[in-house]
MOPAC internal coordinates of N, CA, C and O (Angstrom, degrees):
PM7 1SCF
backbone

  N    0.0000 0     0.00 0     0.00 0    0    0    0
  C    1.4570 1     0.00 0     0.00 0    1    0    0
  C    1.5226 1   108.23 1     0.00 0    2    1    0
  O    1.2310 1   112.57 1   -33.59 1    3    2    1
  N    1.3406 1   131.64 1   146.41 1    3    2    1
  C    1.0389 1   127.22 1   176.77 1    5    3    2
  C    1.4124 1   108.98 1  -124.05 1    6    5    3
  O    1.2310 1   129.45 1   -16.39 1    7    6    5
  N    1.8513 1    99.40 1   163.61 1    7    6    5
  C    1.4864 1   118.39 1  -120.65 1    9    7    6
  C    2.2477 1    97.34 1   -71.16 1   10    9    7
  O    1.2310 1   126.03 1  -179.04 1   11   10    9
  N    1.1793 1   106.01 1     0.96 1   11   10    9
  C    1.5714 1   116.50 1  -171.44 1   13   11   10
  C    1.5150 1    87.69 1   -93.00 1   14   13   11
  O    1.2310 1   109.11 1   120.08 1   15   14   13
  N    1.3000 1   138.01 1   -59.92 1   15   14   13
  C    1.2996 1   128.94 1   171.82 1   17   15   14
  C    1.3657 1   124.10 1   -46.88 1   18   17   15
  O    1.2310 1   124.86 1   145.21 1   19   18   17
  N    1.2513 1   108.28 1   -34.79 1   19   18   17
  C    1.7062 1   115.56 1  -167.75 1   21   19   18
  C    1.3789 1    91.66 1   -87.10 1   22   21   19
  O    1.2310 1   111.34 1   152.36 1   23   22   21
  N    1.0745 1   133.91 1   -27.64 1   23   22   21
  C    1.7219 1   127.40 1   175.17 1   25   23   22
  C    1.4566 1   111.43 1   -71.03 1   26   25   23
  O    1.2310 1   119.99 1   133.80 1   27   26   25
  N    1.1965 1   117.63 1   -46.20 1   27   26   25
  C    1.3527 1   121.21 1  -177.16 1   29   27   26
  C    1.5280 1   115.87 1   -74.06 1   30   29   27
  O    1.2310 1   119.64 1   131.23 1   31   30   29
  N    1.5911 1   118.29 1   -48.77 1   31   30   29
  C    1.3373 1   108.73 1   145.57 1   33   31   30
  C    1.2541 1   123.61 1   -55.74 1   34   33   31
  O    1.2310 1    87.93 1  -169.59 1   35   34   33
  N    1.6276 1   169.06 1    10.41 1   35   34   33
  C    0.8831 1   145.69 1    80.98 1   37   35   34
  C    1.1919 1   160.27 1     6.04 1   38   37   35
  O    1.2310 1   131.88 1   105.79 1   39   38   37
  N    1.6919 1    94.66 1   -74.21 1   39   38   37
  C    1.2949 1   107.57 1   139.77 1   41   39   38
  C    1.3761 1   135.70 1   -24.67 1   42   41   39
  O    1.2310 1   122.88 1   103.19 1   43   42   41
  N    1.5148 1   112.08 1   -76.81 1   43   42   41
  C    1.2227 1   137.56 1  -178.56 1   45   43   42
  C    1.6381 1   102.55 1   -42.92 1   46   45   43
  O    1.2310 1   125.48 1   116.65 1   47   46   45
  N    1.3519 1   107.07 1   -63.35 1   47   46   45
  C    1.5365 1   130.63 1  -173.31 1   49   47   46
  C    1.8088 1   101.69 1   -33.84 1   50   49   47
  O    1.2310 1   128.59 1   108.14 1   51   50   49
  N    1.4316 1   101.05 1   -71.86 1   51   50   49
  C    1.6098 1   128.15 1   160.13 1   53   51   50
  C    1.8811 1   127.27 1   -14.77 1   54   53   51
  O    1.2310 1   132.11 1   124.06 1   55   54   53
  N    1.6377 1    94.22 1   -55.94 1   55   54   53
  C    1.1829 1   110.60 1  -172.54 1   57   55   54
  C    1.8600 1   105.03 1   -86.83 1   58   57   55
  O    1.2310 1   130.39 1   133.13 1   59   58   57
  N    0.9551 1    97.56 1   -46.87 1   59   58   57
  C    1.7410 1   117.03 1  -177.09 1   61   59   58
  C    1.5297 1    83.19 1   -56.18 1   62   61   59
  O    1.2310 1   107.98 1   101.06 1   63   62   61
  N    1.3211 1   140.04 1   -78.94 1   63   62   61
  C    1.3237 1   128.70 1  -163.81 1   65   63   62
  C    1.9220 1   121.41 1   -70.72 1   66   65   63
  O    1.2310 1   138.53 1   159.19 1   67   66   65
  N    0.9449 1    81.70 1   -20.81 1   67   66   65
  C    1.7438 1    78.28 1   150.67 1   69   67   66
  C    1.3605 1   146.00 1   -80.77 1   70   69   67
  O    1.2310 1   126.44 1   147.52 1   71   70   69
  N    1.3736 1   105.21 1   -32.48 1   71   70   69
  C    1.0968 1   147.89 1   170.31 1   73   71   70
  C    2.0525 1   100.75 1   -51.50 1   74   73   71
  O    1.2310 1   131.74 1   117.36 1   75   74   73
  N    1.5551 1    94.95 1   -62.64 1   75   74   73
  C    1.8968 1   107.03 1  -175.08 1   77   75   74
  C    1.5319 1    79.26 1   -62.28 1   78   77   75
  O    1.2310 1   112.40 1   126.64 1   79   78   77
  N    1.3214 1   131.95 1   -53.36 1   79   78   77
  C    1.7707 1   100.56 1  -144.49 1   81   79   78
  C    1.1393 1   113.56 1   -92.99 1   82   81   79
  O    1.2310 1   109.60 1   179.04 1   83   82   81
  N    1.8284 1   137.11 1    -0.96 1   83   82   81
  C    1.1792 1   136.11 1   139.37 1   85   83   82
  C    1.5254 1   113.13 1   -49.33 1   86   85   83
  O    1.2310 1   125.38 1    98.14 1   87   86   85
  N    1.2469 1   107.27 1   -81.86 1   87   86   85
  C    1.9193 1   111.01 1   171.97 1   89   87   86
  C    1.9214 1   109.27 1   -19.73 1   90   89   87
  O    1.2310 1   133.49 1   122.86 1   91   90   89
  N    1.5527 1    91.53 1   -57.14 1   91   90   89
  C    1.9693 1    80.52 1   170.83 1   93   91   90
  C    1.2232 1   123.54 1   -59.17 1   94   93   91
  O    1.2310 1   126.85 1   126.99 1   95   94   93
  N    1.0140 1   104.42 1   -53.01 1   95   94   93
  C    1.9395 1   109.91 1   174.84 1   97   95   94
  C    1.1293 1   103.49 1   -36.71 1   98   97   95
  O    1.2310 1   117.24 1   103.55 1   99   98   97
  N    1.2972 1   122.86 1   -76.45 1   99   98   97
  C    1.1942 1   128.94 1  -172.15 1  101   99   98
  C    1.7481 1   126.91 1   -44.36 1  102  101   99
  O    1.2310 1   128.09 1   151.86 1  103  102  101
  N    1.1067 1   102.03 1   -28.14 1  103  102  101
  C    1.6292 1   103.28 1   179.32 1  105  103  102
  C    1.2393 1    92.17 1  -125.02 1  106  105  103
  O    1.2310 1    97.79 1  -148.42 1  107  106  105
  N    1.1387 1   157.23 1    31.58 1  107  106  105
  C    1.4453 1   152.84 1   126.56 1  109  107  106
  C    1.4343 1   110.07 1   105.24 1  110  109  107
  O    1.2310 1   127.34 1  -161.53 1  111  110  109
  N    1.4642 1   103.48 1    18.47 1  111  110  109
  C    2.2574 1   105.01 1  -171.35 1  113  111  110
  C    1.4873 1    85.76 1   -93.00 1  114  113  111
  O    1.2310 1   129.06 1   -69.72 1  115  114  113
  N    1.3369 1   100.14 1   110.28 1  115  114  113
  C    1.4563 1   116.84 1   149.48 1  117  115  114
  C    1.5167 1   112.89 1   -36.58 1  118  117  115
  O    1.2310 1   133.83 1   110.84 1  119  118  117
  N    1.4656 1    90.86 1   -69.16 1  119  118  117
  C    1.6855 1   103.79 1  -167.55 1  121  119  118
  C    1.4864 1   114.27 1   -39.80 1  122  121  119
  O    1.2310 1   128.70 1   118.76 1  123  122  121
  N    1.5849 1   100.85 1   -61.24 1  123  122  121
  C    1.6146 1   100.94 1   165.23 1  125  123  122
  C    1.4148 1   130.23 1   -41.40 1  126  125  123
  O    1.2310 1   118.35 1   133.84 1  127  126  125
  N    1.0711 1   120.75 1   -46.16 1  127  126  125
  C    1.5261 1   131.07 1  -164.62 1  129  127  126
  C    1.2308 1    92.29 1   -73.26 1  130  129  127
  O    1.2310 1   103.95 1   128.20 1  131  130  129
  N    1.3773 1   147.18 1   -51.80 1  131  130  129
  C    1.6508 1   151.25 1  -170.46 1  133  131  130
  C    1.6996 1    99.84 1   -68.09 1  134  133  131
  O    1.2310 1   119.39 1   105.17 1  135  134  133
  N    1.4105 1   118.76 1   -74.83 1  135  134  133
  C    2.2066 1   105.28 1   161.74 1  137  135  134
  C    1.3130 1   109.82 1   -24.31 1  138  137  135
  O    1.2310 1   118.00 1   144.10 1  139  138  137
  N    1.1466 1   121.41 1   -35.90 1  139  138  137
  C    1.3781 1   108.71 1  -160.91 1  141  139  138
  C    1.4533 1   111.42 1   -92.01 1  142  141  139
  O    1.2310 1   113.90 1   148.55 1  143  142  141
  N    1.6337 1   129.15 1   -31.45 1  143  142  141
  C    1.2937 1   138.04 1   157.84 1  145  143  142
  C    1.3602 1   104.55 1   -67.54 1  146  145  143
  O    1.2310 1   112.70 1   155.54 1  147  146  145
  N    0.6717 1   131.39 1   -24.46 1  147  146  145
  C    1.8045 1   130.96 1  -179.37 1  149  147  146
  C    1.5824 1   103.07 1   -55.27 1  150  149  147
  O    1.2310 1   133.21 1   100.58 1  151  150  149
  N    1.7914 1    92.07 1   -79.42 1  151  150  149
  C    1.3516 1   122.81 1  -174.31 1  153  151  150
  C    1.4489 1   119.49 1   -58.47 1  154  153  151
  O    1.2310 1   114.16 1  -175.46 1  155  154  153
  N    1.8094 1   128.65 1     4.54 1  155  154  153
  C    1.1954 1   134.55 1   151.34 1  157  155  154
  C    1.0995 1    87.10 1  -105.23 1  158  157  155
  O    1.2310 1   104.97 1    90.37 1  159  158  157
  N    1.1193 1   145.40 1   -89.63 1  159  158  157
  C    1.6230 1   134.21 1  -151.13 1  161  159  158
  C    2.0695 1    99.18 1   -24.14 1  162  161  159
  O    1.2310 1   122.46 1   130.63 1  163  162  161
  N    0.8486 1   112.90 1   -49.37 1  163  162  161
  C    1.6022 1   116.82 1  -156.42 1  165  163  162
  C    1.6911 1   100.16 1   -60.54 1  166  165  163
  O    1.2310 1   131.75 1   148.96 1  167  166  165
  N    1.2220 1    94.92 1   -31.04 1  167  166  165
  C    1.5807 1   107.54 1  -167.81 1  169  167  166
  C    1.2404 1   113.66 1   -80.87 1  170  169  167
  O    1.2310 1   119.94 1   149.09 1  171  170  169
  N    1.4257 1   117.71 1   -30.91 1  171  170  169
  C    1.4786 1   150.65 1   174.44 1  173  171  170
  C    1.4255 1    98.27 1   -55.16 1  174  173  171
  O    1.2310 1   123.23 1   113.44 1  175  174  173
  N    1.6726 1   111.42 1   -66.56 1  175  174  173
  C    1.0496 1   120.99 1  -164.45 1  177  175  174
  C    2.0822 1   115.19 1   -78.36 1  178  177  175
  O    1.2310 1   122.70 1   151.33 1  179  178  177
  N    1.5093 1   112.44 1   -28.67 1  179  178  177
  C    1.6524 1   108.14 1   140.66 1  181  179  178
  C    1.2176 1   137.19 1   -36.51 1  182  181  179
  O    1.2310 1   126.04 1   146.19 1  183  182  181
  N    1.1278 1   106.00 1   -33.81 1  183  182  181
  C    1.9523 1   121.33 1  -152.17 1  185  183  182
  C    1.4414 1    74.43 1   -97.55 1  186  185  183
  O    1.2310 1   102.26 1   109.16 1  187  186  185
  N    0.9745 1   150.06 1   -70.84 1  187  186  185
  C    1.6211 1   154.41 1  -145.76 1  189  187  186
  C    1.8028 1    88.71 1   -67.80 1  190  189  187
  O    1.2310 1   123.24 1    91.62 1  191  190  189
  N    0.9683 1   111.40 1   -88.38 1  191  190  189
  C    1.4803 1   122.47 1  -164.94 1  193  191  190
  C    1.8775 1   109.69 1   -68.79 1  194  193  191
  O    1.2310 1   117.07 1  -150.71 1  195  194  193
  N    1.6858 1   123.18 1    29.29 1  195  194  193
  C    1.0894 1   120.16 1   162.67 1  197  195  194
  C    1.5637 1   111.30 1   -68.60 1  198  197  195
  O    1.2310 1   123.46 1   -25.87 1  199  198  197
  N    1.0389 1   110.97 1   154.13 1  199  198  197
  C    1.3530 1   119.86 1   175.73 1  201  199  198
  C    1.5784 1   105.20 1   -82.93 1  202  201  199
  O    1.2310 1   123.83 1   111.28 1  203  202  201
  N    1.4339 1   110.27 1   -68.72 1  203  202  201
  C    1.5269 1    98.43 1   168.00 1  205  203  202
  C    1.6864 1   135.66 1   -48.93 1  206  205  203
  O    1.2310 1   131.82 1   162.43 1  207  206  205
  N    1.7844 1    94.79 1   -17.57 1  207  206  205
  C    1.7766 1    86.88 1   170.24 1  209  207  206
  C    1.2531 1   118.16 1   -79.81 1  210  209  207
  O    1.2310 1   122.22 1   151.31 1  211  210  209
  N    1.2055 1   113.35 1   -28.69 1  211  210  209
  C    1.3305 1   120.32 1  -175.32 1  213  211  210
  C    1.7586 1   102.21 1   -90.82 1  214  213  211
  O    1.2310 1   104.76 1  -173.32 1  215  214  213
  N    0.7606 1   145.77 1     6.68 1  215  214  213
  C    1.4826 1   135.60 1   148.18 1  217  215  214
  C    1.7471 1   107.51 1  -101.33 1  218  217  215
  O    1.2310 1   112.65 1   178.01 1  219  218  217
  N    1.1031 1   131.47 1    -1.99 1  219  218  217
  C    1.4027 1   126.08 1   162.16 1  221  219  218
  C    1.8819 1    99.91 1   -79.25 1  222  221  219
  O    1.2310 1   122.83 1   117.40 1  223  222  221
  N    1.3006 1   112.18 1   -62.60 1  223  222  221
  C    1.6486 1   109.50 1   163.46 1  225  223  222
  C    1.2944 1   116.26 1   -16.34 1  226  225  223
  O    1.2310 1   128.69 1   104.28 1  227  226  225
  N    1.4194 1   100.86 1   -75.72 1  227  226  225
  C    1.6789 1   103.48 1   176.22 1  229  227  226
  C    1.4333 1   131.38 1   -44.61 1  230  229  227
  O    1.2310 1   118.87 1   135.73 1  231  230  229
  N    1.7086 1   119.76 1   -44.27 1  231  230  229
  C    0.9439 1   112.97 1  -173.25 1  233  231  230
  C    1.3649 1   103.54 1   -85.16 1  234  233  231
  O    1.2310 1   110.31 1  -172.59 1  235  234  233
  N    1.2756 1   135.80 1     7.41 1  235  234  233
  C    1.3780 1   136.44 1   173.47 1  237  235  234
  C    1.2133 1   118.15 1   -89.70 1  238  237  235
  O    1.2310 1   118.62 1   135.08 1  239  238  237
  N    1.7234 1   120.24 1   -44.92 1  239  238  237
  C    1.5339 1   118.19 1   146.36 1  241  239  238
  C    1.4920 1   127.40 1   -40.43 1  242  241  239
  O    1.2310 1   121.10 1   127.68 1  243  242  241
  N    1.0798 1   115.51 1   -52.32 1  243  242  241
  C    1.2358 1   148.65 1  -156.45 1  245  243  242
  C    1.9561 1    92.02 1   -63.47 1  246  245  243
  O    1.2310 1   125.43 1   121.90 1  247  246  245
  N    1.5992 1   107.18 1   -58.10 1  247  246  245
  C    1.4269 1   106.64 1  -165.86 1  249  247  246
  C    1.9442 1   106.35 1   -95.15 1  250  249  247
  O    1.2310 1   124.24 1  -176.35 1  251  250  249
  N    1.7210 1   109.46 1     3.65 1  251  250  249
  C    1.2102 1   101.29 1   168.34 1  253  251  250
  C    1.4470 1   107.34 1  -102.53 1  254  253  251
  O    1.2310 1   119.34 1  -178.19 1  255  254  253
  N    0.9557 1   118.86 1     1.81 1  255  254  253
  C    1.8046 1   134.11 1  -174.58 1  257  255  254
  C    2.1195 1    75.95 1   -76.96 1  258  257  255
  O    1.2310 1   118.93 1   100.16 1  259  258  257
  N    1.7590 1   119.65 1   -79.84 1  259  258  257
  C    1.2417 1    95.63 1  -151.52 1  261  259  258
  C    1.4357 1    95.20 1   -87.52 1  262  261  259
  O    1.2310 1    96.09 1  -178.75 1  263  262  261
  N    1.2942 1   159.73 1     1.25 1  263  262  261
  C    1.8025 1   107.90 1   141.16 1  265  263  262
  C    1.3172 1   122.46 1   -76.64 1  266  265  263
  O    1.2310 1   114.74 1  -145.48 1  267  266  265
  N    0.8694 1   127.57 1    34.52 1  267  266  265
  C    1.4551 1   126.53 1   154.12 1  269  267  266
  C    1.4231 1    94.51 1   -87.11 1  270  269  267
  O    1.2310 1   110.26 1    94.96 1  271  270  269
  N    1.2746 1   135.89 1   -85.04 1  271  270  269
  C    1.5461 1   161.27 1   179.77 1  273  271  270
  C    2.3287 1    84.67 1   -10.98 1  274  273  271
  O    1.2310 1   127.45 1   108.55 1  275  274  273
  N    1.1173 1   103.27 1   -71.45 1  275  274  273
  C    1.4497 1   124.09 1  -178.39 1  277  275  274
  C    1.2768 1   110.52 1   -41.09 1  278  277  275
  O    1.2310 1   125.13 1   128.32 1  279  278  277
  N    1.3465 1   107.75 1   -51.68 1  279  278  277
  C    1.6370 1   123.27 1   160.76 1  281  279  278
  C    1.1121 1   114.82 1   -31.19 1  282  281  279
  O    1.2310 1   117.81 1   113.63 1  283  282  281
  N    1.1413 1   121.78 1   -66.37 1  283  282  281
  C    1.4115 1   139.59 1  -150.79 1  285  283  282
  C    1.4952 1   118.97 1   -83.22 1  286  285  283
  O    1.2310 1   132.23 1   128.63 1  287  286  285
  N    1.2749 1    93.99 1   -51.37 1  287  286  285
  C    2.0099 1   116.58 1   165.88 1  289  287  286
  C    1.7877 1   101.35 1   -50.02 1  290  289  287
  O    1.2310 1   127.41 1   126.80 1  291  290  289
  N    1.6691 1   103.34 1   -53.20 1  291  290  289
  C    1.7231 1    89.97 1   179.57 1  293  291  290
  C    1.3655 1   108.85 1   -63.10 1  294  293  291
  O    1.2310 1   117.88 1   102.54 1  295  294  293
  N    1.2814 1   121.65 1   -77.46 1  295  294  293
  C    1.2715 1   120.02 1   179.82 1  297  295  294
  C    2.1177 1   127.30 1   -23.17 1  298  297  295
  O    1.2310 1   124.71 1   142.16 1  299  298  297
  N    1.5717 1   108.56 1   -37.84 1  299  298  297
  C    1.3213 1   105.90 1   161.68 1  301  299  298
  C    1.3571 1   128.83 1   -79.75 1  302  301  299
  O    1.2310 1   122.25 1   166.17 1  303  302  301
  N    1.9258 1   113.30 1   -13.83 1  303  302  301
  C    1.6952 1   120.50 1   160.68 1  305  303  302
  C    1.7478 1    94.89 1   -61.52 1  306  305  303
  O    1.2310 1   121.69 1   134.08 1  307  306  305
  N    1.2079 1   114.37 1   -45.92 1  307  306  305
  C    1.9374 1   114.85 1  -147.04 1  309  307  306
  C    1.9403 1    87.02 1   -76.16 1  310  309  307
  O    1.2310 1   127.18 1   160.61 1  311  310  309
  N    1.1656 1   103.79 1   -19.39 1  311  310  309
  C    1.6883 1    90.19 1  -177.80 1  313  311  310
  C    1.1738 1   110.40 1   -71.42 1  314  313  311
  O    1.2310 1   126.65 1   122.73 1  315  314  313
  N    1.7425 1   104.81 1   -57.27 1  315  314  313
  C    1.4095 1   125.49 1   172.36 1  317  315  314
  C    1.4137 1   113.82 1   -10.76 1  318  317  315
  O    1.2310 1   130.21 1   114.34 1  319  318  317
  N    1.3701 1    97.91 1   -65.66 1  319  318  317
  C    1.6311 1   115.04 1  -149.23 1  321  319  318
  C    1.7539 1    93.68 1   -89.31 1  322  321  319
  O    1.2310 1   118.95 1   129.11 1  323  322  321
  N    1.5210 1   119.61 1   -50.89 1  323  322  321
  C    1.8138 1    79.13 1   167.56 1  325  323  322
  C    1.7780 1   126.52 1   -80.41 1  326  325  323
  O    1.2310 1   118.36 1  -166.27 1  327  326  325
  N    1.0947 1   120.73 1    13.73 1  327  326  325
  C    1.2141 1   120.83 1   163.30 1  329  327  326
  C    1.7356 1   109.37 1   -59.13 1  330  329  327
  O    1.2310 1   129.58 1   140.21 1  331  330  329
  N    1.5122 1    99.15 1   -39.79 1  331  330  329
  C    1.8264 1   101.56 1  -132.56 1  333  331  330
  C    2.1369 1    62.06 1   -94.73 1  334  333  331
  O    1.2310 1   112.44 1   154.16 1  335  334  333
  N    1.2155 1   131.87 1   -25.84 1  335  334  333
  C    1.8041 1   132.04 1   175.64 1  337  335  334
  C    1.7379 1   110.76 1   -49.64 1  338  337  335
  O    1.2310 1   128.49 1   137.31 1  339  338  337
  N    1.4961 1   101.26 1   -42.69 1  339  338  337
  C    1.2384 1    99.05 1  -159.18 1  341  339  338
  C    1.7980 1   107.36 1   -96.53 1  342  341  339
  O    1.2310 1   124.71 1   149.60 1  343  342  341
  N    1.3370 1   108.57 1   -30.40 1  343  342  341
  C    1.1635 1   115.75 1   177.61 1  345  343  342
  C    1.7383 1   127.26 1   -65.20 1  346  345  343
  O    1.2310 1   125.48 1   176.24 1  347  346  345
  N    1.5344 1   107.08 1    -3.76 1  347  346  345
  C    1.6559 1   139.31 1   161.98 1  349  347  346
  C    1.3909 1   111.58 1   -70.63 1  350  349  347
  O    1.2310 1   120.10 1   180.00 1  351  350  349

């Protein structure tokens, strides 16, 4: 399944079980209200342990790790060069 499906089933999953455990609250079904914490928790617990979420994570660390790195390299050319400005 890919990761636009697995969000939307999620989603869905998410809302649908929130959905039962307000409705229980509200009219006093235990039973309901517990499906319904279940059935977000479960969804909760998909969304956490996706494979594709957790490799979008990564590549988001992953690509702010090197502009930072890029950052830094410019910023020690831009020193460089007014060092080597002022020392004239």
């Amino acid at each position: 399944m890919n990761s636009k499906n697995e969000k939307f089933d999620n989603s869905k999953e998410k809302f649908m079980g929130e959905s039962k455990e307000v409705i229980g609250k509200i009219t006093g079904n235990e039973q309901l209200e517990l499906r319904g914490k279940l059935q977000s928790a479960k969804a909760d617990f998909k969304q956490k342990t996706s494979v594709s979420n957790n490799v979008e994570k990564a590549k988001e660390g992953i690509a702010g790790k090197i502009n930072n790195m890029i950052d830094r390299k410019d910023a020690i050319k831009e020193a460089k060069k007014a060092a080597k400005k002022n020392s004239k």
